[in-house]
C-alpha positions as CSV (number, residue, x, y, z in Angstrom):
1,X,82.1,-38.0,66.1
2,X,79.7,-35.8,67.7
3,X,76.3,-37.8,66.0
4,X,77.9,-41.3,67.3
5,X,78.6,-39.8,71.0
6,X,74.7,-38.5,70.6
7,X,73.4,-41.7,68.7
8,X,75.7,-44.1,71.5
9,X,74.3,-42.2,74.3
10,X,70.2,-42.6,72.9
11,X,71.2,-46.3,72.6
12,X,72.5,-46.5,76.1
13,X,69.3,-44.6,76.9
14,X,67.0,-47.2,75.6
15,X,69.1,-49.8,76.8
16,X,68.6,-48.3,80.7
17,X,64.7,-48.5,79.9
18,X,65.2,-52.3,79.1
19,X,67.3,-52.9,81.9
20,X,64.7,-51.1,84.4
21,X,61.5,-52.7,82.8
22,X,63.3,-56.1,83.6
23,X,64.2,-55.3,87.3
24,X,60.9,-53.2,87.6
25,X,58.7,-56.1,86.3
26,X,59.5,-59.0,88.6
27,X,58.7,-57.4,91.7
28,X,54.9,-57.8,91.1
29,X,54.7,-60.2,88.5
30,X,53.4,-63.4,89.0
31,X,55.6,-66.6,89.5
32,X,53.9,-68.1,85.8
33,X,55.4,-64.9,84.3
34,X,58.9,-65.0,85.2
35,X,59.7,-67.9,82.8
36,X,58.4,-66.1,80.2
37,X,60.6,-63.1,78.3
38,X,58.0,-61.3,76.6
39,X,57.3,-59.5,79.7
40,X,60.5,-57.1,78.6
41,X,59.0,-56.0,75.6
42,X,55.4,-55.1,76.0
43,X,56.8,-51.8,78.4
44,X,59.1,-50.8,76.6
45,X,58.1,-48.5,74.0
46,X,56.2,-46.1,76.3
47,X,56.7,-42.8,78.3
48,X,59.4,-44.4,80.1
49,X,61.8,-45.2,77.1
50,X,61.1,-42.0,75.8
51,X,62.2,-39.7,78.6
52,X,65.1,-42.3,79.0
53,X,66.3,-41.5,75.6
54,X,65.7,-37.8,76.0
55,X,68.2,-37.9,78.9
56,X,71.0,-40.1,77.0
57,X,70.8,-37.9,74.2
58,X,71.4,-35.1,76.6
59,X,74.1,-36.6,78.3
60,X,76.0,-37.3,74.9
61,X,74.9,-34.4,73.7
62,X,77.0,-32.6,76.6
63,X,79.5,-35.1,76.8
64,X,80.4,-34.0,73.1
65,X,80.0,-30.3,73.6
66,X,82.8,-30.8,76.8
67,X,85.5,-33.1,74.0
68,X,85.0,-30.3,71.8
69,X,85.6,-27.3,74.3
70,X,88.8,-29.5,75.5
71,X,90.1,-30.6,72.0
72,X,89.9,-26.6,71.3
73,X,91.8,-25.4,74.6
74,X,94.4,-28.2,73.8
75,X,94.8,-26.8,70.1
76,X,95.2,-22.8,71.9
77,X,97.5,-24.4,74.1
78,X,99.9,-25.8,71.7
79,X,99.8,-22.6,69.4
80,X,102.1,-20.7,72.0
């Protein structure tokens, strides 16, 4: 469970970077450009996606460390 919660939050991670190089982009492209979708993918394997994947593996990486430290108080607590 832990590698899914890590590998779901890289994917969210990379799909932030997508999301941001779409929003990002149209504010100075031109008006010829927006038609096109292309636009998206020529950013998006740069710094950017890499430090956005960095932090979503983080955050899943924490997010699984914090299900395990409950899953482990909730097994203590239903020993007594």
């Amino acid at each position: 469970m832990k590698k899914r919660i890590i590998a779901a939050g890289g994917f969210i991670g990379i799909l932030f970077s997508t999301w941001d190089s779409m929003v990002d982009h149209p504010d100075s492209a031109s008006l010829s450009d927006h038609m096109k979708i292309g636009f998206i993918f020529h950013s998006v394997f740069n710094l950017k996606t890499l430090i956005y994947l960095l932090i979503g593996v983080a955050f899943g990486w924490i997010i699984s460390v914090i299900i395990n430290k409950i899953s482990e108080l909730h097994r203590e607590w239903n020993d007594f």
